[in-house]
N, C-alpha and C positions, 0 to 999 in steps of 0.2 A: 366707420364703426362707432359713432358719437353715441353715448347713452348715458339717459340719464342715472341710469343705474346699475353699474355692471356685476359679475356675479365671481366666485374665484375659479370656474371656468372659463368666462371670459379672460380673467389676468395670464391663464394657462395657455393660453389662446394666441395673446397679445404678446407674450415673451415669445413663445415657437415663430408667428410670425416676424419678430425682430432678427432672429436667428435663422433665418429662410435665408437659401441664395440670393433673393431678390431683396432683403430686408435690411438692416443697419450693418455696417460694415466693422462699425467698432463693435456692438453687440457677439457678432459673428465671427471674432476672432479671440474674443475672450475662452480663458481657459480659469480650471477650479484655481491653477494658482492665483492668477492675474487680478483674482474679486476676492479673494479670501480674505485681505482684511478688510473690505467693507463691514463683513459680517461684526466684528467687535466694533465696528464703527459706531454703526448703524443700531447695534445693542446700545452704546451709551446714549447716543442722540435718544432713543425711547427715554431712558432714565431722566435725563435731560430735559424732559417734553413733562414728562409726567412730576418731576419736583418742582416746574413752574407753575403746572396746574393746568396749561393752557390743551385743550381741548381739541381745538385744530390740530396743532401741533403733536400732540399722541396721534391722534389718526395718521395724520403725514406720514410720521415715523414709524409706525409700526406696521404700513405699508412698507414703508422702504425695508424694514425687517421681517418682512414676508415675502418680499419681492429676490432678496438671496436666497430662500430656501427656493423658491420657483425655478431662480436661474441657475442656481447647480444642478436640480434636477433635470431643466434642458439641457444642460449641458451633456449630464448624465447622459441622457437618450439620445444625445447627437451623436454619443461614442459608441451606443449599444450597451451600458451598464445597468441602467435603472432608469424608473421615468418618477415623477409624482406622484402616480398612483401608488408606487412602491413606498413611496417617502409615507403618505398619509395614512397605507396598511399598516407599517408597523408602527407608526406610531398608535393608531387604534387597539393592535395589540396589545401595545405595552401600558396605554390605558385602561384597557379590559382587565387585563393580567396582575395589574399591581392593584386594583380597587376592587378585590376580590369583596370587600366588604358591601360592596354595591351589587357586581356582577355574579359573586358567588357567596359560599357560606359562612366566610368571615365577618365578625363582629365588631363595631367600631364605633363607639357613641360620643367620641368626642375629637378634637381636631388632633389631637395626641396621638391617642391610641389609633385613628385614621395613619398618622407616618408612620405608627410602628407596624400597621398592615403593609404599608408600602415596603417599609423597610425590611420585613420578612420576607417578600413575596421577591424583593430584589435581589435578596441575600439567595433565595432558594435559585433562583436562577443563574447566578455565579458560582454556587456553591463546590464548583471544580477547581474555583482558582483560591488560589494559596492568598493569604491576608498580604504579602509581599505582592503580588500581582495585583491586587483590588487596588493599592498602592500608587501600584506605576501607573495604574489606569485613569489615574487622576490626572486633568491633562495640565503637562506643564507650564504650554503658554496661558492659565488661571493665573490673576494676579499672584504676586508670590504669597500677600496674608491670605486670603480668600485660599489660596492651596493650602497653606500651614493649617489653619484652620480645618479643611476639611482631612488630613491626613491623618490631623490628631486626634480629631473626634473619635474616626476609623480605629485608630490605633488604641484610646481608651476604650471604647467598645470593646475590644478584643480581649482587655484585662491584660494585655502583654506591658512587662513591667521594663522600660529602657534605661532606667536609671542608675545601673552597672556599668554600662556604657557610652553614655553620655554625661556632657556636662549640664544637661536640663534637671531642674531640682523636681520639676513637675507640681511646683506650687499650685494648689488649685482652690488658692483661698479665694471666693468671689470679691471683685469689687465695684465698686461704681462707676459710672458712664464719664462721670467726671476725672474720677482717679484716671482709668484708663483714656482717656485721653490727653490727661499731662503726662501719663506714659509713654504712651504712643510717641507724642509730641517728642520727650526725653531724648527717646531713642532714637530718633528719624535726625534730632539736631546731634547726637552723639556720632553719629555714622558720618552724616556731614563731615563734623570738626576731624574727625580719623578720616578723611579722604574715602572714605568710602561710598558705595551705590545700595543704601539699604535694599531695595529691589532684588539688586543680586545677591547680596550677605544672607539673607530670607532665604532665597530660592536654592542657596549650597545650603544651608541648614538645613530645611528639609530633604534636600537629596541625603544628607549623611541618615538623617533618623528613616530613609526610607531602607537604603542600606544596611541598618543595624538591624533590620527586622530577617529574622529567615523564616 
């Protein structure tokens, strides 16, 4: 099946046959759990690839970060749940759906005002779950700042004021890239010197402010 140039039919193709009776035997007996962490793997290697610059190397990699979405969806269809096709409709949907300013009658003329279509058209979509559910929805294993971060955003968005019940002053003085990261730094060496796992101190901190939300 050598080509010089294959297509992502072909890649669709080349996983179902590894996953054949007749096919790889290690492939064939993987399950969603058994590959699941590739997938964050495989996300930094991109990262990775792409702050060195090197070219090959993105390509490689964002194969091997295409190539888990392929193999869950085999999997998928090994059990009878879903296949690829499935995977690619909705994500089309949810393209079509949220770039309303493209595909429908929303208005967007600049990359801004383009998220806040996005972020309208998401909102309307959710708009059954409570700001505590948008919350939980946020998946835990996100690094723990990268989750702070997107919690709180959420949480200002919402204009819900926590500062009754917590110990957050909600300073929101801006500062600089510098400052904040002899912050960061501060804090990351403070948690240390306390014996602590700043990773986890983070990730119970936002669990309590997710819980103070009703």
């Amino acid at each position: 099946m050598t080509k010089n140039k294959y297509t992502f039919e072909d890649l669709v193709a080349i996983v179902s046959r590894l996953s054949a009776p007749d096919g790889c035997p290690w492939d064939r007996e993987q399950t969603h759990e058994s590959i699941l962490g590739s997938v964050i793997e495989e996300a930094y290697e991109v990262i990775d690839a792409f702050g060195k610059g090197d070219r090959t190397a993105i390509v490689e990699e964002l194969g091997d970060l295409m190539l888990q979405s392929v193999f869950h969806a085999d999997i998928a269809r090994r059990e009878g749940s879903f296949d690829i096709g499935d995977v690619v409709s909705a994500l089309c949907k949810k393209l079509v759906s949220r770039h309303s300013h493209v595909f429908g009658d929303s208005i967007a003329t600049d990359a801004k005002s383009s998220i806040g279509v996005w972020e309208a058209n998401k909102d309307k979509e959710k708009s059954d779950l409570t700001l505590r559910a948008k919350l939980e929805s946020i998946p835990k294993s996100l690094p723990a700042l990268m989750r702070a971060a997107k919690v709180i955003k959420k949480i200002d968005k919402s204009d819900i004021d926590l500062s009754k019940n917590t110990d957050d002053t909600q300073n929101t003085t801006p500062i600089s890239t510098q400052e904040l990261e002899a912050e960061l730094v501060r804090v990351v060496r403070a948690a240390i010197a306390g014996g602590h796992d700043p990773e986890m101190v983070l990730k119970g901190a936002v669990d309590k402010i997710i819980a103070k939300v009703t």
